[in-house]
C-alpha positions as CSV (number, residue, x, y, z in Angstrom):
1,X,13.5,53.4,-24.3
2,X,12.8,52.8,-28.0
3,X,16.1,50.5,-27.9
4,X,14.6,48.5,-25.3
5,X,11.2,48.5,-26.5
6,X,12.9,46.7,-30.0
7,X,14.8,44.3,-28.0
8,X,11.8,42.9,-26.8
9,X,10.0,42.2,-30.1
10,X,12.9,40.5,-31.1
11,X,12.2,36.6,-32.1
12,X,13.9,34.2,-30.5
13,X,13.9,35.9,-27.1
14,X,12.5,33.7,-24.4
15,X,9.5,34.9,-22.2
16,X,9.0,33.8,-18.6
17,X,6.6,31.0,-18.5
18,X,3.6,31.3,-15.8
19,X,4.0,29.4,-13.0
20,X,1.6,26.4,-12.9
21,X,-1.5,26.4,-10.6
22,X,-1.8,23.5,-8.4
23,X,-3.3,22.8,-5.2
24,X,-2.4,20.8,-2.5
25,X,-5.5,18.8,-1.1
26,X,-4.8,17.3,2.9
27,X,-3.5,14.1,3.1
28,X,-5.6,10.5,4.7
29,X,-3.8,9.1,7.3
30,X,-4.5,5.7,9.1
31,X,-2.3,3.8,11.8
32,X,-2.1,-0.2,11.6
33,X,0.5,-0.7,14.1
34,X,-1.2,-1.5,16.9
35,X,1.2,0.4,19.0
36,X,-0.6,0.6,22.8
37,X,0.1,4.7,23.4
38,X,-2.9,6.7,21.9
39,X,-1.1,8.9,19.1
40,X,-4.1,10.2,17.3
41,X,-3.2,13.8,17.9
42,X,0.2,13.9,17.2
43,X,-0.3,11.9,14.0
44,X,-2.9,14.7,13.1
45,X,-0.7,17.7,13.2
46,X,2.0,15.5,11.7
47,X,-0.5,14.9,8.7
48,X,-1.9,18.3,8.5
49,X,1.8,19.8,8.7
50,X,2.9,17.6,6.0
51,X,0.7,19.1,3.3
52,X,1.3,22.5,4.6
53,X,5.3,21.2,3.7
54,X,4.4,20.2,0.5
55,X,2.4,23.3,-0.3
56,X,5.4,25.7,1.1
57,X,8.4,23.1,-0.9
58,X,6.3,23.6,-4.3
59,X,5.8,27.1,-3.9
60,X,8.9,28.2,-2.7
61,X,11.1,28.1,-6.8
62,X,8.3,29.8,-7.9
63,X,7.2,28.1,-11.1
64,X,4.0,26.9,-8.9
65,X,1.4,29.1,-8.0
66,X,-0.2,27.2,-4.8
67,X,-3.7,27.5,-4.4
68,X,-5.8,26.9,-1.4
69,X,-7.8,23.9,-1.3
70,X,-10.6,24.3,0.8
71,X,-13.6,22.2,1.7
72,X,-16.9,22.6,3.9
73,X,-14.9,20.4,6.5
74,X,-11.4,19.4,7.3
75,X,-9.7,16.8,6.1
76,X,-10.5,17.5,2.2
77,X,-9.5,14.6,1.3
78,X,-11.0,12.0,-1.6
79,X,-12.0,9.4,1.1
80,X,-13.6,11.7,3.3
81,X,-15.4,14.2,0.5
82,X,-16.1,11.2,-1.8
83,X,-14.3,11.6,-5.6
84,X,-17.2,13.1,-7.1
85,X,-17.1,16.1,-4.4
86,X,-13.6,16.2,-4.5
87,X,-13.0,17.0,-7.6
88,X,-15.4,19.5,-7.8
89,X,-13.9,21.0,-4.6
90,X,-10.4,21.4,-6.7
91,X,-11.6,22.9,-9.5
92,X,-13.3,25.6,-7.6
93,X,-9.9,26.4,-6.8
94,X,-9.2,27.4,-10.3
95,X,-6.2,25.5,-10.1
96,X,-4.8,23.3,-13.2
97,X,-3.7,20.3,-10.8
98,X,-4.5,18.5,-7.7
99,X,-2.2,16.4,-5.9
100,X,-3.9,14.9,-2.3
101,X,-2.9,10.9,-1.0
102,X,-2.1,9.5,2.3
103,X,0.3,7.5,4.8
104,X,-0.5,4.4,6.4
105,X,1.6,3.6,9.6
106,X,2.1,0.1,9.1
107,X,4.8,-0.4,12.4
108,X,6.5,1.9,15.1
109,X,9.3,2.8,12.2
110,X,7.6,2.4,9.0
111,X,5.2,4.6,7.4
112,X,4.2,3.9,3.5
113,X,2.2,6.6,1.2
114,X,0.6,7.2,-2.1
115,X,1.0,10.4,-3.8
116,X,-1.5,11.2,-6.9
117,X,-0.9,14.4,-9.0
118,X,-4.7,14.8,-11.2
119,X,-4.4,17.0,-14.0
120,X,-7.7,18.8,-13.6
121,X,-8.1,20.6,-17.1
122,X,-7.6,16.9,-19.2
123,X,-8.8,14.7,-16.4
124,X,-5.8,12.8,-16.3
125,X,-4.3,11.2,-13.5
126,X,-0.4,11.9,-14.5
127,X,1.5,10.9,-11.2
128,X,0.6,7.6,-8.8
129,X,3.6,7.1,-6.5
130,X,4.1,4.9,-3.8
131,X,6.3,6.7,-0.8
132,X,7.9,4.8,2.2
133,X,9.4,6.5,4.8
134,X,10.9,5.4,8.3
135,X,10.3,7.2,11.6
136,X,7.2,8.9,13.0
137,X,8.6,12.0,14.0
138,X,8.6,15.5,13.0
139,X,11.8,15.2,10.7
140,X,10.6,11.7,9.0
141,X,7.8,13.5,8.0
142,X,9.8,16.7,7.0
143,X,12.0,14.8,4.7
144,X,9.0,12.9,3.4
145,X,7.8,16.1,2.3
146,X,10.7,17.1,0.8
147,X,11.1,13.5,-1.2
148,X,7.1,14.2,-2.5
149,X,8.2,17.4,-3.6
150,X,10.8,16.5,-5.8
151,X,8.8,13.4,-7.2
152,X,5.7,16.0,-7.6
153,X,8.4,18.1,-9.8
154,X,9.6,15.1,-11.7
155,X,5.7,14.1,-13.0
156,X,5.5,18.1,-13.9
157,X,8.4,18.5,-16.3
158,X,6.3,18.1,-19.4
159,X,3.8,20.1,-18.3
């Protein structure tokens, strides 16, 4: 026991690093393609889904701790909460960062995004990300997810 209690005061020995707080805000969504079948449901789950995939694809290494974002009313989103309200709405979280945006279906097969990762505690926008993606199904928006995830990860390196 004493052995082990040494080894640990030892310098030089690395200590695990807390994960990182962040939150996950729900993403805008608007459809521009003029297509004649009403999708507006679908395109809801799809959108609420999606953040749920990028909540569980952050969380799942471990080194983020996901926080829930929740607002008065659904979508919490910038556009709909207004920036000020917002932001207030993801620090109550207690989180460290925030990352919320949104997909516009521009055609049948083409959906584009923007992806914005706010550092909360320096009030610095540190990731603004355009993200295109083709289909409008359940796996388009699964591997868009996935694709946000990584790029999410990229802008937190140095963090």
């Amino acid at each position: 026991m004493l052995f082990a209690a040494a080894l640990s005061l030892q310098p030089g020995r690395a200590t695990l690093a807390a994960p990182l707080t962040i939150t996950v805000a729900d993403f805008d969504y608007k459809d521009t393609s003029g297509e004649v079948r009403d999708q507006r449901a679908e395109h809801r789950a799809r959108i609420a889904h999606f953040a749920e995939l990028v909540r569980e694809n952050l969380s799942a290494k471990g080194d983020y701790r996901v926080l829930p974002f929740d607002c008065p009313q659904r979508p919490c989103t910038p556009i709909r909460m207004g920036s000020d309200d917002f932001i207030a709405a993801a620090r109550r979280t207690g989180a460290r960062f925030v990352v919320y945006g949104g997909i516009l279906k521009v055609s049948t097969l083409v959906q584009n995004g923007l992806v914005e990762v706010v550092d909360l505690q320096n009030e610095k926008l540190i990731l603004k990300r355009t993200v295109s993606f083709r289909g409008d199904n359940d796996e388009a928006y699964r591997r868009a997810a996935a694709f946000v995830d990584e790029t999410v990860r990229d802008a937190m390196k140095e963090k």
